[in-house]
C-alpha positions in Angstrom: 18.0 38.4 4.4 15.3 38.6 7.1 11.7 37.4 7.0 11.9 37.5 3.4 10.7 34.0 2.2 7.6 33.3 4.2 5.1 32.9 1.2 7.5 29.8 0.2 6.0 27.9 3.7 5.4 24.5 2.2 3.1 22.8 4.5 -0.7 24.2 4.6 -2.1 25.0 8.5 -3.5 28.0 10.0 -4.7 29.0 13.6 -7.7 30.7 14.7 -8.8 33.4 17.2 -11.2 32.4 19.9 -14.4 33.2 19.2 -14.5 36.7 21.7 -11.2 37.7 19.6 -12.7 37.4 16.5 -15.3 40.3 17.2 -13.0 42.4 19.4 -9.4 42.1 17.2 -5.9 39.7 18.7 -4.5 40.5 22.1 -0.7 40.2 21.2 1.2 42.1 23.5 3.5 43.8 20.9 3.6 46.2 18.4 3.5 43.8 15.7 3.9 46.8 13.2 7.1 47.7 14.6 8.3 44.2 14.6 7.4 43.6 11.2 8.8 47.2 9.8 12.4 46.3 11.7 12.7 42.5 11.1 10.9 41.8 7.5 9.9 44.9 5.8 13.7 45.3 4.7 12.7 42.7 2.5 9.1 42.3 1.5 9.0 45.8 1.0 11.5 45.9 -1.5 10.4 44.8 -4.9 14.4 44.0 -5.9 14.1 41.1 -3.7 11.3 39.7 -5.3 10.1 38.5 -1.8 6.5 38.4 -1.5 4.9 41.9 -0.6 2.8 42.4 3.0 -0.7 42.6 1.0 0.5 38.5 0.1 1.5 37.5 3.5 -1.6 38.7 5.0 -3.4 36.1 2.6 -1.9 33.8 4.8 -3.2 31.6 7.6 -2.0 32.3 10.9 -0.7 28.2 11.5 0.9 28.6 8.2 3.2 31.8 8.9 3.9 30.3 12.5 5.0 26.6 11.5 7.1 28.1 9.1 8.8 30.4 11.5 9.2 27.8 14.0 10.1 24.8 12.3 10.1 25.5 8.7 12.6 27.1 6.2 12.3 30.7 7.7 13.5 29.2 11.1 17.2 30.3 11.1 16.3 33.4 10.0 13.7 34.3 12.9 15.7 32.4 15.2 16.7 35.6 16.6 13.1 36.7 17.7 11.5 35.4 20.9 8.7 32.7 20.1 6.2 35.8 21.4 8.0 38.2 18.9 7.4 35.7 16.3 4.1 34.8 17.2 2.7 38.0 17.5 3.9 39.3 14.0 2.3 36.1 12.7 -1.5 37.0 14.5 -1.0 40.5 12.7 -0.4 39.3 9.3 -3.1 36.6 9.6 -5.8 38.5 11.4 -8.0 39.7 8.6 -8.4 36.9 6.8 -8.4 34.5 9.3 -11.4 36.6 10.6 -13.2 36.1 7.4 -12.4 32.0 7.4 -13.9 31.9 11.3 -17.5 33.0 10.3 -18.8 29.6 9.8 -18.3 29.4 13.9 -20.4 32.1 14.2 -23.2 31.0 11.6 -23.0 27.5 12.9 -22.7 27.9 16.6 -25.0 25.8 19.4 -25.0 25.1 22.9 -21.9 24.8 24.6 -22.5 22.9 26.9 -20.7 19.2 26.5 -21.4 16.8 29.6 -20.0 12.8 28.6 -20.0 9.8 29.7 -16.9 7.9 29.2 -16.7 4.5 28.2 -12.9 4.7 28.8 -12.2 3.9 24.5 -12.0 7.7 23.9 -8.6 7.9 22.1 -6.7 6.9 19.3 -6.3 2.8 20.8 -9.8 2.7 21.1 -8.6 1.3 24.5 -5.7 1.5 27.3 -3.9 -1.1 24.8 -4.1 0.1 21.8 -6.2 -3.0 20.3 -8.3 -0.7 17.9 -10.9 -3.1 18.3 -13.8 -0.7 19.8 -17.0 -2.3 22.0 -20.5 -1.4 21.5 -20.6 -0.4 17.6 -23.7 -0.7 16.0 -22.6 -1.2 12.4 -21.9 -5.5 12.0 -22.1 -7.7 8.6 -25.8 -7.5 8.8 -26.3 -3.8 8.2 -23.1 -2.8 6.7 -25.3 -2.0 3.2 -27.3 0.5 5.4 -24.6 3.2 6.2 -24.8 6.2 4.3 -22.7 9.7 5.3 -25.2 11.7 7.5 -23.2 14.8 7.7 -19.4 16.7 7.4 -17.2 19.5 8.0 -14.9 21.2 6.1 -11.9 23.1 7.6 -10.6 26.0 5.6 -7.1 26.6 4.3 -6.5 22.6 5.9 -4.6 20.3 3.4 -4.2 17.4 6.3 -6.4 15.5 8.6 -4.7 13.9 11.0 -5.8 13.8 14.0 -8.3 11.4 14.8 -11.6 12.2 16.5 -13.3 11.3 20.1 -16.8 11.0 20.7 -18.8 10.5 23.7 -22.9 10.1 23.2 -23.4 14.2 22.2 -20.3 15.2 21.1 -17.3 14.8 18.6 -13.8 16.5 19.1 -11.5 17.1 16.7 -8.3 18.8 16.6 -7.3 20.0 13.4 -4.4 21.8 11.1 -5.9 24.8 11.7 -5.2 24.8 15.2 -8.0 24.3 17.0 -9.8 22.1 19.3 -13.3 21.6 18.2 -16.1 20.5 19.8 -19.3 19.2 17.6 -22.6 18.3 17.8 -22.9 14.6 17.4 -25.6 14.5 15.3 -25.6 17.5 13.5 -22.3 19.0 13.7 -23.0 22.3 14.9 -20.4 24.0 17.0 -20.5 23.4 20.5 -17.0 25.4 21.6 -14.1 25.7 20.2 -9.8 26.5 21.8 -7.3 27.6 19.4 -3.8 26.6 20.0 -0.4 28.0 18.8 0.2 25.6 15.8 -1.1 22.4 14.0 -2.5 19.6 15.9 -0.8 16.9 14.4 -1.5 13.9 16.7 -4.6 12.7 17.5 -7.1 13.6 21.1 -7.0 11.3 24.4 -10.2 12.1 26.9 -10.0 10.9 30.0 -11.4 11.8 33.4 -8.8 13.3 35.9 -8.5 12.3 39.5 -10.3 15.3 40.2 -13.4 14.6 38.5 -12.7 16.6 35.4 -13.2 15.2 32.0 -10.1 16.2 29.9 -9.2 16.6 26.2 -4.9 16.0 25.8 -3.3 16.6 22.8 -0.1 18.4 21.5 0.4 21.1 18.9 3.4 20.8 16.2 5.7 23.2 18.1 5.8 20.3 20.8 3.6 22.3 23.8 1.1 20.1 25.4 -3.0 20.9 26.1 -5.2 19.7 29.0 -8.6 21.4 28.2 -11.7 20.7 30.6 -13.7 18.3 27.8 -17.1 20.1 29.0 -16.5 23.9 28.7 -13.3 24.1 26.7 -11.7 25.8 29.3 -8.2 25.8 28.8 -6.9 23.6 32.4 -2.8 24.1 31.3 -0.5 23.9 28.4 3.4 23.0 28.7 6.1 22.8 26.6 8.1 19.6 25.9 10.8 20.5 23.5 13.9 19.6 24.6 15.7 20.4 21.4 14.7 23.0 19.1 13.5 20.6 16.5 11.4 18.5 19.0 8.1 17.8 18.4 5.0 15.8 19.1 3.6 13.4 16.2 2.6 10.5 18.3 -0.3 11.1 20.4 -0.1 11.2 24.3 -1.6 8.1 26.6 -2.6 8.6 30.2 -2.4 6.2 33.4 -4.1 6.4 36.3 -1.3 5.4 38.2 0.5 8.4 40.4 -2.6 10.1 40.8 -3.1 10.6 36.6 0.0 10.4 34.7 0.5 11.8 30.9 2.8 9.9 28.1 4.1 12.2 25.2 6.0 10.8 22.9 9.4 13.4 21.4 10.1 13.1 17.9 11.8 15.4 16.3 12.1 16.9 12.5 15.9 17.3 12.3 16.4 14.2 9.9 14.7 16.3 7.4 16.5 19.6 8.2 19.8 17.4 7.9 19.7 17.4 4.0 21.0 20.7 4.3 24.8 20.1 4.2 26.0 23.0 6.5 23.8 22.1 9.2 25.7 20.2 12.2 23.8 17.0 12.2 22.2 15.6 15.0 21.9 16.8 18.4 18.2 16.0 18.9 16.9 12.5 20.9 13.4 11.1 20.7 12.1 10.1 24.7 9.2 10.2 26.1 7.9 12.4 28.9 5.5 12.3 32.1 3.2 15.0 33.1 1.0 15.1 36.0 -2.0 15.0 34.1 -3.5 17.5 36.4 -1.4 20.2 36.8 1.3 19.7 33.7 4.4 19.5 36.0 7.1 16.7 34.9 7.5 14.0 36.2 10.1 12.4 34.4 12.0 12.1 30.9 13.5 9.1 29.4 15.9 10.2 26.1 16.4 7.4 23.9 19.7 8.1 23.1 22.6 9.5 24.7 23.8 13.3 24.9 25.5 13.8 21.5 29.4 14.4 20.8 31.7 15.7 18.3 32.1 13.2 16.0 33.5 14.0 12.3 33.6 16.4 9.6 31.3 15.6 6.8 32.8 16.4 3.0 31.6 20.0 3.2 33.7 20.7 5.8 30.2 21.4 8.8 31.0 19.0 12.2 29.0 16.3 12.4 27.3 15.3 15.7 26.3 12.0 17.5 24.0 9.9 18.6 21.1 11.1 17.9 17.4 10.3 16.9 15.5 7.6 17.8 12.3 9.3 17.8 9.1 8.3 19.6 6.0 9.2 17.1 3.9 6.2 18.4 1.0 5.9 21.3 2.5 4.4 24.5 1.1 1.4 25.1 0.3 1.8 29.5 0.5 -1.8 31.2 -1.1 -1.1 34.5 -0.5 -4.7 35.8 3.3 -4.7 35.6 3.6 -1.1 36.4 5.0 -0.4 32.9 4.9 1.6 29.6 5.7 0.6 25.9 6.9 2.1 23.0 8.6 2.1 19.7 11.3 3.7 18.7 12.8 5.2 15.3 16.2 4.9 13.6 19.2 6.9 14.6 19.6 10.4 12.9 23.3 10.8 12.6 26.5 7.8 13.4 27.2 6.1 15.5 24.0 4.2 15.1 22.6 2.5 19.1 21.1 -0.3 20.5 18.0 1.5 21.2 17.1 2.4 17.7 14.2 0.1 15.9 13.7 -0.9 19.6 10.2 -1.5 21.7 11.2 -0.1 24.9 9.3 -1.2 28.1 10.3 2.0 31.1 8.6 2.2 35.1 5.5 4.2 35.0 6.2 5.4 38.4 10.4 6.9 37.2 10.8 6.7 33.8 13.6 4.3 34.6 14.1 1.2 31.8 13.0 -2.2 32.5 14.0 -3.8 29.4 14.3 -2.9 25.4 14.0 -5.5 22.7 16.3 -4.0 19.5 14.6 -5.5 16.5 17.3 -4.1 14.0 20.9 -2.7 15.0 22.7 0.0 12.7 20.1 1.9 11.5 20.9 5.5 11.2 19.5 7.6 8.3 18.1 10.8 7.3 17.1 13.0 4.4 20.1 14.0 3.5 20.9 9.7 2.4 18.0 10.3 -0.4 20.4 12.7 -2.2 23.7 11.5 -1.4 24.3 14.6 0.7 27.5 14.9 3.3 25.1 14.5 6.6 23.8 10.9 5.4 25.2 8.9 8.3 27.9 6.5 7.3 25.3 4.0 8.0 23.2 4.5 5.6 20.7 2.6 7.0 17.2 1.2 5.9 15.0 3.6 8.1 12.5 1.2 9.4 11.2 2.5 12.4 8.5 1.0 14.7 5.8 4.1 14.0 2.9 1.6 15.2 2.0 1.5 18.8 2.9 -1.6 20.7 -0.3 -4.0 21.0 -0.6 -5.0 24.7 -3.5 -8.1 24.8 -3.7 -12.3 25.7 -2.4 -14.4 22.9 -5.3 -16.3 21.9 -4.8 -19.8 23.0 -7.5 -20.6 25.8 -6.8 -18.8 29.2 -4.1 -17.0 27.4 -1.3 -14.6 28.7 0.0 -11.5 27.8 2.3 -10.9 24.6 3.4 -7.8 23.4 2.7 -7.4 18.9 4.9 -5.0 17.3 4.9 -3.5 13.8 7.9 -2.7 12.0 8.3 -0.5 8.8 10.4 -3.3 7.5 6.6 -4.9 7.3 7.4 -7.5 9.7 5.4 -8.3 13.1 7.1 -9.4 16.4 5.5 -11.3 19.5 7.1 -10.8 22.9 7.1 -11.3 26.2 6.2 -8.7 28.9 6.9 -11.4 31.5 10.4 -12.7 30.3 12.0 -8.9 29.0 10.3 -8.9 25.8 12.1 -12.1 24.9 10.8 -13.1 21.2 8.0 -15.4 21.2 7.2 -15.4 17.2 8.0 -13.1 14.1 6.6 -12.4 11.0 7.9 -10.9 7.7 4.7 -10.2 5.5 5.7 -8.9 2.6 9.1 -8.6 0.6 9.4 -5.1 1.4 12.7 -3.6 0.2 15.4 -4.2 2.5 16.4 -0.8 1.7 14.6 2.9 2.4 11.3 3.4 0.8 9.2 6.4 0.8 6.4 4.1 2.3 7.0 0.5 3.4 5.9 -1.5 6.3 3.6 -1.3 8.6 3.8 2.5 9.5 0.8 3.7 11.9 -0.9 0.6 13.7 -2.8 -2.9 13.9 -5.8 -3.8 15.4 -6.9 -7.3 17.3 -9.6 -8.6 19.0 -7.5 -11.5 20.8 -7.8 -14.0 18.0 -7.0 -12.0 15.2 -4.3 -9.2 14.1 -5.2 -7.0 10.9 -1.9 -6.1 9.7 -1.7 -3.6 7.0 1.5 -3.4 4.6 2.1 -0.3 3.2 4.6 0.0 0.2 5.1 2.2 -3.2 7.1 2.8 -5.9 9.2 5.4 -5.0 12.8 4.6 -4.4 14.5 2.2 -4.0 14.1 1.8 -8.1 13.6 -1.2 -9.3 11.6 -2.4 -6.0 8.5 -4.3 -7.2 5.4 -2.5 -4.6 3.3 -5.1 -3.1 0.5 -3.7 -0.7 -2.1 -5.5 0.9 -3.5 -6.5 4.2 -3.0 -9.8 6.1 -4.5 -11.1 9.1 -2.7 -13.5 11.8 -3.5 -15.6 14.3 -2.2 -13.8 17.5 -1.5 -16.9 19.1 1.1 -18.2 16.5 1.5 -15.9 14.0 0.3 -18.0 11.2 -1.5 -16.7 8.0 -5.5 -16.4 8.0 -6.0 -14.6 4.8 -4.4 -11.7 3.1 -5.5 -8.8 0.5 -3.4 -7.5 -1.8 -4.3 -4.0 -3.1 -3.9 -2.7 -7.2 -4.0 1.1 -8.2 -7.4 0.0 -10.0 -7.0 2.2 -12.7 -4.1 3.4 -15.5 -1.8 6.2 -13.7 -0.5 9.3 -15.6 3.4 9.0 -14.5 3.0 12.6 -15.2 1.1 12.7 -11.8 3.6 10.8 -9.8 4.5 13.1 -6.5 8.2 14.7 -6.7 10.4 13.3 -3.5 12.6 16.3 -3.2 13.1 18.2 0.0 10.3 20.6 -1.6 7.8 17.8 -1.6 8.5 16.1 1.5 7.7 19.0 3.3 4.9 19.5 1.1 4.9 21.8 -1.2 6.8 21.1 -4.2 5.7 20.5 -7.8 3.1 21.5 -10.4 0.9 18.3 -10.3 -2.9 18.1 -10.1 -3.7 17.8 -6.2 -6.8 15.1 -7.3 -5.7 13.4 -10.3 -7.7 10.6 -12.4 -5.7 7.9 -10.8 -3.6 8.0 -7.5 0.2 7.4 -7.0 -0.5 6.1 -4.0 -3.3 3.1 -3.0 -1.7 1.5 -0.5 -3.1 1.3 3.6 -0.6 3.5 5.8 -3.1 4.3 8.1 -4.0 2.2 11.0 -6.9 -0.5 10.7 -9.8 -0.6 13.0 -11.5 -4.5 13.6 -15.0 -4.3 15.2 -17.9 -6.9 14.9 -15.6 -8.9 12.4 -15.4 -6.1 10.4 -11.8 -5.0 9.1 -11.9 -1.2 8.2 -8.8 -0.4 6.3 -8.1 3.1 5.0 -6.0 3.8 1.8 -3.7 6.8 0.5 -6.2 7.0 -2.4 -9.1 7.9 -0.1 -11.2 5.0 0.0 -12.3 2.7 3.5 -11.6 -0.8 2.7 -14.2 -3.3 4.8 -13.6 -7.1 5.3 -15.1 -9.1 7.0 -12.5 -10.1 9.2 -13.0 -14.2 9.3 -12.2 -14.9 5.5 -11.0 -11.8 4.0 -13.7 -10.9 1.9 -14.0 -7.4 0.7 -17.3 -6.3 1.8 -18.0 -2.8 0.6 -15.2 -0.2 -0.5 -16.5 3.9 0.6 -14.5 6.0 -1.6 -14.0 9.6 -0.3 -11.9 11.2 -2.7 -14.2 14.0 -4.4 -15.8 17.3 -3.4 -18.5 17.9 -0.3 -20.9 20.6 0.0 -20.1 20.5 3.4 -22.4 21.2 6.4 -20.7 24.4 8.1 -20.8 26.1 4.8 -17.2 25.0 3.7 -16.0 24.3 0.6 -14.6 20.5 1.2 -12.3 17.3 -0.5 -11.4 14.2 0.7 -8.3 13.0 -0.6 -5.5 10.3 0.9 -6.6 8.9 4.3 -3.5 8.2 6.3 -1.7 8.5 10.2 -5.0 8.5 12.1 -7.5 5.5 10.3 -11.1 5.6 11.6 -12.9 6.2 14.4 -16.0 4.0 15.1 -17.9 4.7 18.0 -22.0 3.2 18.3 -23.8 3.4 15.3 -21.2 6.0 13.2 -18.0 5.6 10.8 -16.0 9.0 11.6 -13.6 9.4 8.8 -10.9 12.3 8.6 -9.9 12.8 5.1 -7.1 14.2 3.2 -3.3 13.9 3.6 -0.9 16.3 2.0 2.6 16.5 3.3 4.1 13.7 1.3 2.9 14.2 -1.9 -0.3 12.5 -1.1 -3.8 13.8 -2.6 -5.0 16.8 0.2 -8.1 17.1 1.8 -10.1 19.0 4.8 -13.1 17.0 5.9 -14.1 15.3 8.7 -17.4 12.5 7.7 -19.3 11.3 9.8 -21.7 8.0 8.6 -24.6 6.3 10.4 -27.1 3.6 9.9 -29.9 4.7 7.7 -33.1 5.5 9.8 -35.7 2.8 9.3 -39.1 3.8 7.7 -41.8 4.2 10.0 
């Protein structure tokens, strides 16, 4: 079989043509007919094979056809197309209706031209040192009643939002599932410009200013290639591949020094602990790392692999070779420490035995070669992947608890007077370490915040950031009731004292309302790639409640997200629940899209002067989906 199961793509994106293709038809460079009669009509064109017919697959977005192709459950059979063979039969089957999805571009188009000022807080950290802890906002305890949403989008065809925004004084950019780089009116959400891109956009936008004067948008697709795109025209200034296995990937978003005459930090992950449930594949060859562009021109710099080349190592009980070690995936922010001429980052469990020292590591490497300084292993002999949830032959004899450090490293003074430097780490085990960047990352406190199983669960810890101002750390504890059985779920949301690590005040989070266990999410291979079951995408009551996304702390105001769709606010002295903005339901939205907010997960909230920018909707895990972007503001005073 060929081609023949692409309507079975699990996970919903889709790409779009640029705006001058959408009137004059795709440039692809192919026949695409002739690649599509020799590689997939064999199948889809015979009813026998019950495989979905062509007048189905053109239904589909391009992003969806593509990801599946490339990194889906079609990929070993189109492994033996070129990615441009592949690519352009996608853009064939997708053209017409994509075409009909992009006329809210057209309809809701404005001028194009985007000049910012940057306040140097235009990225996921809100900062260099990924504090989360933004300056300047105008929403404080005071007028917190006064917000009200002033205005969203809607992105067809999208079941995921997450990639967080950037804003600058006129403008929002978002990247999006759909594959595309938007860029917004601030006030009114009109469309400004707008870049496609081969695939998703999974990680969320860094805008910086280049040596050269030049305002830039990063970001990385899902197929691992890299964007640099001139923030005021949407000119596209290069795009580079980073894969260094075929199952790379970039979920973490990229950072950028100044250092070296502007320096980009991507982060490799990789996806093959998920294709590892399959018992014939010959588990694991692929390495987390990070890499460094020249943020100017794309060229490498240097790449640092977490893990060593793999080896032969066994034969698992089906008889397929076994290979290691491997993993350790990067899918957290670097953390760039100018001073010391350093950059941080977290690291993931191992994907197949023998399990390393650097996995469930922060690792601290030169800025200038890639070359380790130091690495602080918070837990050895982790090595897992799917294929441990079913007790398949590729579960690594280790077995281990998969708790990787998914939140980016904290870089800010500890809180007692002058202060110096420490280093605060988030584990998925939900426990919070203090080092040293002057002593190695030698421990200076920990602290487990919840009895999180000591075993895998579908969503423990602390899994996509913190935020401080200094004094304080907002730590959020995500955990659920999926396996291990028996494990008693206890979300909530502490805050620390950075300078000791002792208890301020914690939250602890209840569903609220009486679940359906006919609505609980499936956790099969199917699901966690997202598309498996019968259940109600919306349902009365949630499976999931807990805060996975990352907090944001301004003005003494906590803003903690939650997988049922609501933004938690605290004020951050005492703990007190402020005001709860629930965003789970249906929006007319203003680009003429039908819209939902669902789970709000990965990328938190962006707050940025007087507006709460709030991606919602989160799919691939069996969370509730969604496709808006909302944007609140302060209410306007009466005159």
């Amino acid at each position: 079989m060929k081609l023949a199961q692409i309507c079975h793509v699990a996970v919903v994106t889709f790409a779009l043509l640029p705006l001058q293709q959408v009137i004059a038809g795709p440039e692809i460079g192919h026949d695409p007919a002739s690649l599509y009669k020799t590689n997939c009509a064999t199948c889809h064109e015979v009813p026998e094979t019950k495989a979905p017919p062509i007048d189905n697959l053109r239904k589909l977005p391009l992003g969806k056809i593509t990801q599946t192709l490339e990194i889906g459950i079609m990929q070993p059979m189109a492994a033996m197309l070129k990615p441009d063979e592949r690519l352009a039969i996608a853009k064939w089957l997708a053209a017409e209706e994509d075409l009909k999805r992009n006329q809210w571009l057209v309809t809701h188009a404005c001028a194009a031209a985007t000049p910012a000022i940057l306040t140097g807080a235009e990225n996921w950290g809100m900062g260099t040192h990924n504090r989360r802890n933004p300056q300047g906002v105008a929403i404080t305890k005071a007028n917190l009643d006064q917000i009200e949403l002033k205005w969203s989008i809607a992105l067809p065809a999208v079941n995921a939002m997450r990639s967080l925004p950037v804003a600058t004084a006129d403008t929002i950019y978002l990247g999006g599932a759909d594959a595309r780089l938007l860029a917004l009116d601030r006030k009114t959400g009109c469309v400004r410009w707008f870049l496609n891109v081969d695939s998703a956009i999974r990680n969320s936008l860094t805008l910086e200013r280049t040596p050269d004067g030049i305002n830039t948008i990063f970001f990385a697709d899902e197929l691992g290639s890299v964007y640099a795109v001139d923030a005021t025209s949407g000119a596209l200034r290069w795009k580079v591949s980073v894969k260094v296995h075929p199952t790379s990937i970039v979920s973490g978003s990229v950072a950028y020094s100044p250092e070296n005459g502007g320096t980009l930090l991507v982060p490799i992950s990789l996806y093959e602990v998920m294709v590892a449930a399959n018992p014939k594949h010959e588990c694991c060859r692929a390495r987390g790392g990070l890499t460094a562009l020249n943020a100017q021109t794309g060229e490498k710099r240097w790449h640092f692999a977490t893990t060593p080349p793999a080896e032969k190592t066994y034969l698992n009980a089906a008889g397929t070779q076994m290979w290691g070690p491997s993993g350790g995936s990067v899918w957290n922010r670097p953390t760039v420490d100018s001073a010391r001429g350093v950059v941080y980052f977290g690291t993931g469990e191992n994907a197949s035995s023998p399990a390393t020292d650097m996995s469930d590591s922060i690792v601290a490497l030169d800025l200038k070669t890639g070359e380790k300084r130091w690495h602080f292993q918070a837990l050895p002999d982790d090595a897992w992947n799917l294929a441990c949830n079913f007790k398949a032959p590729s579960c690594p004899k280790e077995n281990g608890p998969d708790f990787d450090f998914g939140a980016s490293v904290i870089l800010i003074k500890d809180g007692r007077g002058k202060g110096k430097d420490v280093l605060l780490a988030g584990q998925k085990s939900g426990e919070v370490f203090a080092l040293d960047p002057d002593r190695n990352g030698a421990l200076l406190w920990r602290h487990h915040f919840s009895p999180t199983a000591t075993h895998f669960n579908a969503n423990a810890g602390i899994h996509h950031g913190m935020a401080s101002d200094g004094k304080i750390m907002i730590v959020p504890i995500s955990d659920s009731e999926n396996p291990p059985v028996g494990h008693t779920p206890a979300p909530g949301v502490y805050a620390v004292s950075v300078a000791d690590g002792k208890l301020n005040w914690s939250h602890r989070f209840e569903r609220g309302c009486t679940f359906d266990p006919a609505d609980k999410p499936g956790v099969s291979l199917a699901d966690k790639l997202g598309g498996g079951g019968t259940r109600p995408p919306w349902p009365a009551c949630s499976f999931y409640y807990a805060p996975s996304a990352p907090p944001t702390l301004a003005n003494g105001l906590a803003y903690v997200p939650t997988l049922d769709g609501k933004v938690h606010i605290f004020d951050a002295t005492n703990g007190k629940l402020l005001r709860v903005i629930e965003t789970n339901r249906a929006y007319a939205a203003n680009n003429g899209v039908e819209g939902h907010g669902g789970a709000i997960d990965v990328a938190g909230v962006m707050l940025n002067g007087g507006q709460l920018i709030v991606p919602s909707g989160y799919a691939p895990f069996g969370q509730m989906p969604g496709n808006v972007m909302l944007v609140y503001g302060l209410k306007q005073k009466a005159k």
